[in-house]
C-alpha positions as CSV (number, residue, x, y, z in Angstrom):
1,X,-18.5,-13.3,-1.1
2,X,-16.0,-15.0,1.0
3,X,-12.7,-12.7,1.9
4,X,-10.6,-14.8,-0.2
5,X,-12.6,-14.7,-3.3
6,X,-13.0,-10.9,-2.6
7,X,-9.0,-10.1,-2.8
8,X,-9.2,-12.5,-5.8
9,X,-12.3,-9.9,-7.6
10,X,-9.8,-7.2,-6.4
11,X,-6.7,-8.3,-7.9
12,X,-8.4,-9.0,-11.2
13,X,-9.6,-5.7,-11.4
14,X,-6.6,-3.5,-10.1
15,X,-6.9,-0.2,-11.2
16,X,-3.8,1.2,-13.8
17,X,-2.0,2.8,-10.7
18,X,-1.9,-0.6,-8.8
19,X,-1.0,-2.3,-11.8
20,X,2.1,0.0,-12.6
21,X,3.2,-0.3,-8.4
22,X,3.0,-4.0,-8.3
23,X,5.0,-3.9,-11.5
24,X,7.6,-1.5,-9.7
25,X,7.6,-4.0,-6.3
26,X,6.9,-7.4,-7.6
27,X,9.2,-10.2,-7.0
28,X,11.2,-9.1,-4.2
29,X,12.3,-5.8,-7.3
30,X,12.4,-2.6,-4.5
31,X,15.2,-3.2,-2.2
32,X,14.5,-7.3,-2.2
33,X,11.3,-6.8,0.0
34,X,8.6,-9.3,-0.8
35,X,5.0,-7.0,-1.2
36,X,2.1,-9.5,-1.4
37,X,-1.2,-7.2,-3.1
38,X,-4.5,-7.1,-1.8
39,X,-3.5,-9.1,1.4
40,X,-5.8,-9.3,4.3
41,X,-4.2,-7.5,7.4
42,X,-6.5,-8.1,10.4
43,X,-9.7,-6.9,9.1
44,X,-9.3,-5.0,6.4
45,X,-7.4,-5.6,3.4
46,X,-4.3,-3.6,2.2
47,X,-3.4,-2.6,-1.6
48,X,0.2,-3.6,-0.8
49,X,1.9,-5.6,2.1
50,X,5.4,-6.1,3.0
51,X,5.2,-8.6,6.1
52,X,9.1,-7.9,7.0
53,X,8.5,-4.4,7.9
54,X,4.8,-4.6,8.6
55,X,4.6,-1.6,6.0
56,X,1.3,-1.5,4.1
57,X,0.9,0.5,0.9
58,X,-2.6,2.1,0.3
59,X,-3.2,3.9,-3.4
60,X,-5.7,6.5,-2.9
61,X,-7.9,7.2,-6.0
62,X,-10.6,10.1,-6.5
63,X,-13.0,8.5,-4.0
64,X,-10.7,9.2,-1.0
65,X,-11.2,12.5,-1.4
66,X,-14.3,12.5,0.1
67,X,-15.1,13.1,3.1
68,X,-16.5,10.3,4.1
69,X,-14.1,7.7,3.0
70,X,-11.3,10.4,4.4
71,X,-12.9,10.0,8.0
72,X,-12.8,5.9,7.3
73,X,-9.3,6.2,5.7
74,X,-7.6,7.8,8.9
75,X,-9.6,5.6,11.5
76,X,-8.2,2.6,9.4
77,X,-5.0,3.9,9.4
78,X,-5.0,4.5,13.2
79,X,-6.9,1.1,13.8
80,X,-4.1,-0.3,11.7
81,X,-1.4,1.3,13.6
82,X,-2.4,0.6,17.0
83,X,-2.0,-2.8,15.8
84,X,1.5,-2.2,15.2
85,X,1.7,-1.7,11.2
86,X,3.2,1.5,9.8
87,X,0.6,2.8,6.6
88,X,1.8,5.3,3.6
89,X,-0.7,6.4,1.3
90,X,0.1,7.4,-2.6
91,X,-2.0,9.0,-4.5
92,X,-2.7,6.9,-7.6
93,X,-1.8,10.0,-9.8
94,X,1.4,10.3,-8.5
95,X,1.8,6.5,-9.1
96,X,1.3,6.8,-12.6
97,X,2.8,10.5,-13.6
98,X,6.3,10.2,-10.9
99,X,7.0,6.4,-10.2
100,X,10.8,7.4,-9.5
101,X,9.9,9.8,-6.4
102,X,7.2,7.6,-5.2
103,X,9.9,4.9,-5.3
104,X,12.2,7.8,-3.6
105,X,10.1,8.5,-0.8
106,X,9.1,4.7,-0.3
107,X,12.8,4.1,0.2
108,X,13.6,6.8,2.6
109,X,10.5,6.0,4.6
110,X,11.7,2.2,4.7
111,X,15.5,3.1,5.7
112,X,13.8,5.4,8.8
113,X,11.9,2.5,9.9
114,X,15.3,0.5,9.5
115,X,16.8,3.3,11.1
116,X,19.8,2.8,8.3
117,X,21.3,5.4,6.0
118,X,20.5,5.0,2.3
């Protein structure tokens, strides 16, 4: 499967926790930042991207709590930020059960890497 066709099979089947944060950031909704889902970022591919701050969104499920997947997570992460991108991570139950703070946090990371008060 080709990597275009693969975010395609992934936005089709986006689990309930990505469904309710793309509802929450869609069309430019948090703060007027355009988030693109499943978006190809050198070569991996992000749950969420916002090209404006280079900020990518990862929703964590049950798998990432193994260890395994929690060794690939953070050398993803840290591959990812060499590269310059800055990557927050949300667990998909605190997606669905506290949107608001999610939303919060999201903000006051974004306004620190704006270096702005909100």
């Amino acid at each position: 499967m080709d990597a275009k066709s693969f975010r395609r099979m992934l936005r089709k089947e986006q689990t309930s926790a990505e469904s309710t944060f793309w509802n929450l950031v869609r069309a430019s909704r948090f703060n007027k930042l355009k988030f693109r889902r499943q978006h190809t970022v050198g070569q991996f591919v992000a749950d969420f991207y916002c090209a404006k701050l280079k900020l990518i969104i990862e929703l964590d499920g049950g798998v990432h709590h193994n260890l395994g997947q929690q060794l690939y997570d953070q050398e993803r992460d840290s591959i990812l930020t060499e590269m310059g991108y800055v990557v927050i991570r949300f667990e998909n139950d605190a997606v669905l059960k506290y949107p608001e703070t999610v939303l919060a946090y999201l903000e006051q990371r974004i306004a620190e890497l704006l270096h702005v008060e909100i």
